[in-house]
ROLO-235639 format. One line per 8 residues: number of its first residue (from 1); for each residue x, y, z of C-alpha. Coordinates in nm, 4 decimals, padded with zeros to 6 digits. Each point is the difference from the previous one (the first is absolute). Layout:
NUM) X Y Z  ...;
END
This chain:
1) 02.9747 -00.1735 -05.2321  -00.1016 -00.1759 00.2931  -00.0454 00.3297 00.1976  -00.2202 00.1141 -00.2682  -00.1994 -00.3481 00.0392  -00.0688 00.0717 00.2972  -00.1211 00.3574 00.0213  -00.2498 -00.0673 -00.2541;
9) -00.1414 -00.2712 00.1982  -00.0075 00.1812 00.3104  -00.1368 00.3859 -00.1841  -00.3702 -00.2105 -00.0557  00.0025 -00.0544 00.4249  00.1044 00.3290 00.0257  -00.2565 00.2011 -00.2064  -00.2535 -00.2312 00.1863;
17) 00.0734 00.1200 00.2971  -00.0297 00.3280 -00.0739  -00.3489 00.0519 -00.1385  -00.1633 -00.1274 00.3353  -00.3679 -00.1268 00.0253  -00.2031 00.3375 -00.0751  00.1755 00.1881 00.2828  -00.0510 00.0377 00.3515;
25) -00.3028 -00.1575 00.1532  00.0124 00.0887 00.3747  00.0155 -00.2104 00.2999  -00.2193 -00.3150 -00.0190  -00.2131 -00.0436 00.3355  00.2298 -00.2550 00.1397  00.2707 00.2690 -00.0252  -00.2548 00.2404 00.1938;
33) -00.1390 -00.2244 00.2420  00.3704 -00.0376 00.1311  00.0566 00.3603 00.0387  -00.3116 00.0053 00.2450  00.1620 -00.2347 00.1874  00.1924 00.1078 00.3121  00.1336 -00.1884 00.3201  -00.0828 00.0392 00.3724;
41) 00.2480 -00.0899 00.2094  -00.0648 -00.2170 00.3521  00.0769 00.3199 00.2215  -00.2117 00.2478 -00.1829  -00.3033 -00.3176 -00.0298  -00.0006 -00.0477 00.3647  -00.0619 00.3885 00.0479  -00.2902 -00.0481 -00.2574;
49) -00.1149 -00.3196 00.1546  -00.0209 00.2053 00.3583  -00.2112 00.3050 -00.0920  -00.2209 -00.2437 -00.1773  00.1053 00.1337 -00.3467  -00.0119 -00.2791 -00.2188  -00.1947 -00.2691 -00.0980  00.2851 -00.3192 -00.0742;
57) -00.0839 -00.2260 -00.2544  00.2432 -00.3110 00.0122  00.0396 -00.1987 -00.3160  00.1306 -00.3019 00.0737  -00.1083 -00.3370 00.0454  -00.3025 -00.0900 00.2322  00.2097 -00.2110 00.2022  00.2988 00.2316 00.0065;
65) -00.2640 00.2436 00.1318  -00.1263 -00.2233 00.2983  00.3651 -00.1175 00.0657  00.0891 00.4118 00.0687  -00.1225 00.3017 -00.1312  -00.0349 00.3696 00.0997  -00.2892 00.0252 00.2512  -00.2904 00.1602 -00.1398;
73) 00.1021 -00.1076 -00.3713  -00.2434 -00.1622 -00.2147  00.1212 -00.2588 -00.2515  -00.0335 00.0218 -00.4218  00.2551 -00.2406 -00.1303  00.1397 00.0843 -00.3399  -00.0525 -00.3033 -00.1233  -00.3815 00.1581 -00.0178;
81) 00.0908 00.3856 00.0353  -00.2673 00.1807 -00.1834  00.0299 00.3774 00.0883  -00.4056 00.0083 -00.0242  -00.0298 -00.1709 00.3619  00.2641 00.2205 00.1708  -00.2101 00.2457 00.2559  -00.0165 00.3878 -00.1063;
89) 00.0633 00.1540 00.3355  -00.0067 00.3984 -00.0703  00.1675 00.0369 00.3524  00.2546 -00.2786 00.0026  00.2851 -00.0739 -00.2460  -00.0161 -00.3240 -00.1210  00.3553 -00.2090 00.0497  00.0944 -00.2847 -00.0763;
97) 00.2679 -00.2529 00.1058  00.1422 -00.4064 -00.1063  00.3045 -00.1783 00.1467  00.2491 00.2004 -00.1863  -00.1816 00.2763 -00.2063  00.0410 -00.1957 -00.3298  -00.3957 -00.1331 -00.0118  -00.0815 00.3403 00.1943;
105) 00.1585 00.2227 -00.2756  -00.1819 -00.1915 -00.2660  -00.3555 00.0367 00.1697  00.1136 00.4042 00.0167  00.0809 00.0151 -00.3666  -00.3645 -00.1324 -00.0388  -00.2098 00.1687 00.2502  00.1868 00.3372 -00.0974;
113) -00.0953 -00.0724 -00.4112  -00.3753 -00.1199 00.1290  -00.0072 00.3534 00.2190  00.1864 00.2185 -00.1445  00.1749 00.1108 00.3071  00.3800 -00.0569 00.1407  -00.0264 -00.3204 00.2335  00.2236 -00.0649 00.2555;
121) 00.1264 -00.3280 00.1449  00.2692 -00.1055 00.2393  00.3456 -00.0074 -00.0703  00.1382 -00.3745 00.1124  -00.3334 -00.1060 00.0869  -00.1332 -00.2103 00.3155  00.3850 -00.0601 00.0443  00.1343 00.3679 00.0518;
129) -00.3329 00.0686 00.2073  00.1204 -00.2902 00.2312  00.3811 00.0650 -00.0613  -00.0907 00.3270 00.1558  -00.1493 -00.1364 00.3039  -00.3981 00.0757 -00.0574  -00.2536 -00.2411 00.0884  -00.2140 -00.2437 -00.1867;
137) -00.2584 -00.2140 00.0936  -00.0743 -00.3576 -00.0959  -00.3046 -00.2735 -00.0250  00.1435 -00.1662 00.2481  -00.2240 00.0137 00.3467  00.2848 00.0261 00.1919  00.0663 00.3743 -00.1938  -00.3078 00.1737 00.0945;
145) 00.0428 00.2617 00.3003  -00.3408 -00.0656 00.1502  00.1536 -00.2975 00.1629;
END
């Protein structure tokens, strides 16, 4: 009795389940923004970097950026990221880096929806670039190699 209690309040969840939400819609453009999303890592960005390949866009804070940053990087926090402002460079791939690749990956998922292109950005950020013994270069007076 109880068994049958049971399945009859359970068969209502079942059916439900069953006759879906009109079918299948597709991938929403969050879902398709991440699949244009690839990594770089620091090896293959310092090859880049040298042959003057790429045009790094670094996305985090203003003062993380003046504390260290990839020389030659310009700065578009993601706290204001709008894709809009990011340079179209026809003979450069635009990359883009953070501390970790957590902000970076976030900035790629929208630059790549805004474009319409796969962006890359690199794996481990600022900290695997370092990590793998590449230079950066700093505010600080002391850092600049005219001296």
């Amino acid at each position: 009795m109880i068994r049958k209690s049971i399945l009859a309040a359970l068969a209502p969840l079942a059916l439900a389940g069953c006759a879906g939400g009109g079918g299948y819609a597709g991938p929403d453009s969050a879902d398709i923004a991440s699949a244009r999303v690839a990594t770089v890592n620091a090896q293959q960005l310092a090859t880049l970097v040298d042959a003057g390949e790429v045009v790094l866009i670094d996305v985090r804070t203003p003062y993380e950026f003046a504390d260290r940053r990839i020389a030659g990087a310009l700065n578009a926090p993601l706290t204001h990221f709008d894709p809009a402002t990011i340079p179209v460079d026809t003979t450069r791939e635009v990359i883009l880096y953070c501390g970790s690749s957590r902000r970076s990956g976030i900035a790629a998922e929208r630059l790549a929806e805004y474009r319409g292109t796969v962006v890359r950005h690199l794996e481990g950020g600022i900290r695997a670039w370092t990590d793998a013994g590449y230079p950066t270069v700093s505010n600080d007076p002391s850092d600049d190699p005219r001296r």
